[in-house]
C-alpha atoms as one frame of an Amber mdcrd trajectory, in Angstrom:
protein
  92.321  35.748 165.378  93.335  38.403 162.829  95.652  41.299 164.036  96.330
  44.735 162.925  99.753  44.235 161.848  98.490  41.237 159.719  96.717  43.559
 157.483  98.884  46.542 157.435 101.199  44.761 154.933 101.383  45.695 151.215
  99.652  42.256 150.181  97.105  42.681 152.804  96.537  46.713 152.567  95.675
  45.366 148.688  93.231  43.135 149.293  91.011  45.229 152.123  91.689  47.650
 148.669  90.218  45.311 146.205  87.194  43.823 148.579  86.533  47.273 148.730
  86.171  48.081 144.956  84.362  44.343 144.435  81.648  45.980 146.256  82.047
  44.025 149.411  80.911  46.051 152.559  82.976  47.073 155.659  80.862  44.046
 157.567  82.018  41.710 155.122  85.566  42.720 154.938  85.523  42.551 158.531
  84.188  38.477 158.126  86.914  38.111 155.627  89.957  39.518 157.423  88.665
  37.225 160.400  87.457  40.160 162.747  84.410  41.199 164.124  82.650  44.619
 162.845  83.385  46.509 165.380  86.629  45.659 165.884  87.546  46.236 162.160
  85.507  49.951 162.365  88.094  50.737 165.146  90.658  49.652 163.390  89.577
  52.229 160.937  89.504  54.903 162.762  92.817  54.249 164.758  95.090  53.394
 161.529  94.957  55.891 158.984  96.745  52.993 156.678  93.578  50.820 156.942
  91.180  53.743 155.842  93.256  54.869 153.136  92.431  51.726 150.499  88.949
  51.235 151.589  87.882  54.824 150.522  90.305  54.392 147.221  88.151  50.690
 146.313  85.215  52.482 147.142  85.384  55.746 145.268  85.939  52.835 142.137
  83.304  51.133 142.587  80.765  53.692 143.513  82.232  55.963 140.234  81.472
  52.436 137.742  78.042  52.468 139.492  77.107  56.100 139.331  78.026  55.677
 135.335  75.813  52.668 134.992  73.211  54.764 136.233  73.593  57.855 133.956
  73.909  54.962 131.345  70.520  53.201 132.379  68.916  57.106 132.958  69.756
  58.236 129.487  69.477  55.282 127.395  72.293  53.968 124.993  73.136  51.393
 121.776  74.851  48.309 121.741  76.076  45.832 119.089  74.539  41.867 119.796
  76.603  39.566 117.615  75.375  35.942 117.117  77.655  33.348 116.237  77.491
  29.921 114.636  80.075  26.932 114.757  80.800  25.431 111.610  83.712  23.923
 109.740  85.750  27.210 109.768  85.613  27.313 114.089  83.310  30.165 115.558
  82.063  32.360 113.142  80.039  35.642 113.045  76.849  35.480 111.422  74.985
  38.109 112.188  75.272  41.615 114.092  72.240  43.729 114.830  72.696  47.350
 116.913  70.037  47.862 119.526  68.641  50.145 121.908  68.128  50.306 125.574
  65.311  53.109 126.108  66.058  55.734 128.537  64.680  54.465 132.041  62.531
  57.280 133.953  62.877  55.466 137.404  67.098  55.700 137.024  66.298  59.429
 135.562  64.117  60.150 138.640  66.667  58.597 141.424  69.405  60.811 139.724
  67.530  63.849 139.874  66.036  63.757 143.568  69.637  63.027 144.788  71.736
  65.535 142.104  68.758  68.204 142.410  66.910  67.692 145.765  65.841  71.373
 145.787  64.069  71.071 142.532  62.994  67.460 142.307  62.060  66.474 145.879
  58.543  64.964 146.757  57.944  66.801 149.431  58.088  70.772 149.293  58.812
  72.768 152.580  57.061  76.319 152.762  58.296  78.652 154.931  55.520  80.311
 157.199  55.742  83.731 158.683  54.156  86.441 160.909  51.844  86.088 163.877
  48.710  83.625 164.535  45.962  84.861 166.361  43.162  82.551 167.793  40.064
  83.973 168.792  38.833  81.683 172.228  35.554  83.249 174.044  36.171  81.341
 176.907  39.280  82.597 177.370  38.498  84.678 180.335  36.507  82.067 182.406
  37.323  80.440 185.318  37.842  76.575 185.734  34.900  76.779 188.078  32.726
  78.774 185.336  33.982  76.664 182.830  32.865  73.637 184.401  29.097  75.165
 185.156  28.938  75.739 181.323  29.865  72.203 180.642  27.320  70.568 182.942
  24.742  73.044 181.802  25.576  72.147 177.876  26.525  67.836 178.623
């Protein structure tokens, strides 16, 4: 069984660190450092030490994705080299610059989430002032209520 003080240490503090920025989640950490979830979220919220790296991985990782999304959103060139073997070793035979099309589904998740005001699905209206409803029966009794039922059914 894992303890605190196990993973407090400079070598361990780096690793929670670098799980963090692989992507790994806190669950899987947690599996890794031999603890169970919850025991690793208290841990979290006890030792300021523990927190500390976690948020540091994860403000890398989440920054590499959020500019592979811009990337994918706005489209971009890269170089493809092909290479041949021959007598020489490895050489470079051909190089050919492409293009990745701008992608409207990575242009529409960054805008709903950057601009939710102005790129939402779902609008919200704001209604004001007073409805009135307009019930003729309004000032019958149950008993003269039920007569008119009977009478109509």
């Amino acid at each position: 069984m894992a303890k605190y003080t196990e993973w407090i240490t400079e070598e361990g503090l780096l690793k929670i660190e670098g799980w963090a920025r692989d992507g790994l989640t806190d669950k899987q950490i947690a599996e890794n450092i031999g603890v169970a979830y919850s025991t690793f979220r208290d841990w979290i919220k006890r030792f300021p030490a523990l927190s500390a790296p976690l948020k540091r991985g994860k403000e890398v990782i989440d920054r590499q994705v959020e500019n592979a999304l811009l990337k994918r959103a706005l489209g971009y060139e890269y170089v493809e080299t092909t290479k041949e073997l021959t007598d020489l070793g490895l050489t470079v035979t051909k190089q050919v610059t492409k293009q990745v099309a701008p992608d409207t589904t990575a242009q529409i998740f960054w805008l709903k989430n950057r601009k939710p005001q102005e790129w939402r699905d779902k609008k919200e209206t704001e209604v004001t002032g007073n409805l009135n409803v307009n019930n003729p029966f309004s000032d019958l009794s149950v008993e003269e209520l039920r007569k008119l039922a009977s009478r109509d059914g």
